[in-house]
C-alpha positions as CSV (number, residue, x, y, z in Angstrom):
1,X,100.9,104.2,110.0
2,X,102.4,104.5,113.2
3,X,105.1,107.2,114.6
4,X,107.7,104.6,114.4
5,X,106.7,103.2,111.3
6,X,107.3,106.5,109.2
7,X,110.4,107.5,110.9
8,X,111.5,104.1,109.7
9,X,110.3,104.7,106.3
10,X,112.1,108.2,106.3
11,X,115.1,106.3,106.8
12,X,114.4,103.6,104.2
13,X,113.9,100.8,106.5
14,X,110.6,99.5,105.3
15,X,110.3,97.5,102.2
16,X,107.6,96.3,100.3
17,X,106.8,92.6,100.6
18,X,104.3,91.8,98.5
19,X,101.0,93.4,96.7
20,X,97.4,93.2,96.8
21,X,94.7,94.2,94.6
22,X,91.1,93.5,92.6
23,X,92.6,91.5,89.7
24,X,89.5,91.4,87.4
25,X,85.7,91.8,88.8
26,X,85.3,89.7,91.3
27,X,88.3,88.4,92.6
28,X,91.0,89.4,94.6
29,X,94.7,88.5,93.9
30,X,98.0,88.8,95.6
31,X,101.7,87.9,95.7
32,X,104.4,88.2,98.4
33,X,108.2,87.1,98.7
34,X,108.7,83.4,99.5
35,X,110.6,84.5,102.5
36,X,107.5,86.0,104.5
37,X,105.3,83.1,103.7
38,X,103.1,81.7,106.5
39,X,103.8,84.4,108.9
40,X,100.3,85.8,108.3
41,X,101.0,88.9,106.4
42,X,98.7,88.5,103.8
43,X,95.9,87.7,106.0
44,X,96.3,90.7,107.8
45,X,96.8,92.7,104.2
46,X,93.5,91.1,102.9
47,X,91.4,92.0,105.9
48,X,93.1,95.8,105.5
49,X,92.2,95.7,101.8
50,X,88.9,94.6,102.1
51,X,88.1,96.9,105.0
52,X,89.5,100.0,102.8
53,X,87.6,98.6,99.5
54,X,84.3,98.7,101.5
55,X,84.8,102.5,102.8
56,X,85.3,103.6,99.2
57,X,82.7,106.5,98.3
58,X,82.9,104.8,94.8
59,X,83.0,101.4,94.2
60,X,84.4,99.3,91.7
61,X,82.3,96.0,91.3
62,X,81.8,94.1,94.9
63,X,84.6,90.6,94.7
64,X,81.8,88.3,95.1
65,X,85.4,85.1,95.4
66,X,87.7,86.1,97.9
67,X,91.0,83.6,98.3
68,X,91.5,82.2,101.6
69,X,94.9,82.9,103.1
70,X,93.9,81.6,105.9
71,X,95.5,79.9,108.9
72,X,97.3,77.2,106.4
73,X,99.5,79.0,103.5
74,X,100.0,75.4,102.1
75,X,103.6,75.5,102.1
76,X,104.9,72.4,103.5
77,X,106.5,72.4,106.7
């Protein structure tokens, strides 16, 4: 987290969007609000979760489906 992004938080600025997490073994899940949809915040939360779940010293069961958020969030535009 970044200098400004804890000052921000210290004055209750930030919000939380959405969640991420392992769901059962072996698959990942996730919501966020409607109103961030397609702007690529849950790509970048995926990649973040999955780089944190691999440095774990112990590891729940690997996800062996992960859910594309890709580049399309298949909301009509």
């Amino acid at each position: 987290m970044s200098a400004a992004e804890l000052e921000q938080r210290k004055k209750g600025k930030l919000r939380m969007i959405g969640v991420i997490g392992i769901v059962r073994e072996q698959e990942i899940g996730y919501r966020i609000h409607p109103d961030f949809w397609g702007k690529g915040f849950m790509s970048e939360a995926l990649n973040m979760f999955i780089e944190m779940f691999w440095g774990m010293e112990s590891m729940p069961p690997a996800p062996s489906t992960l859910i594309d958020v890709g580049i399309d969030s298949g909301r009509s535009q």
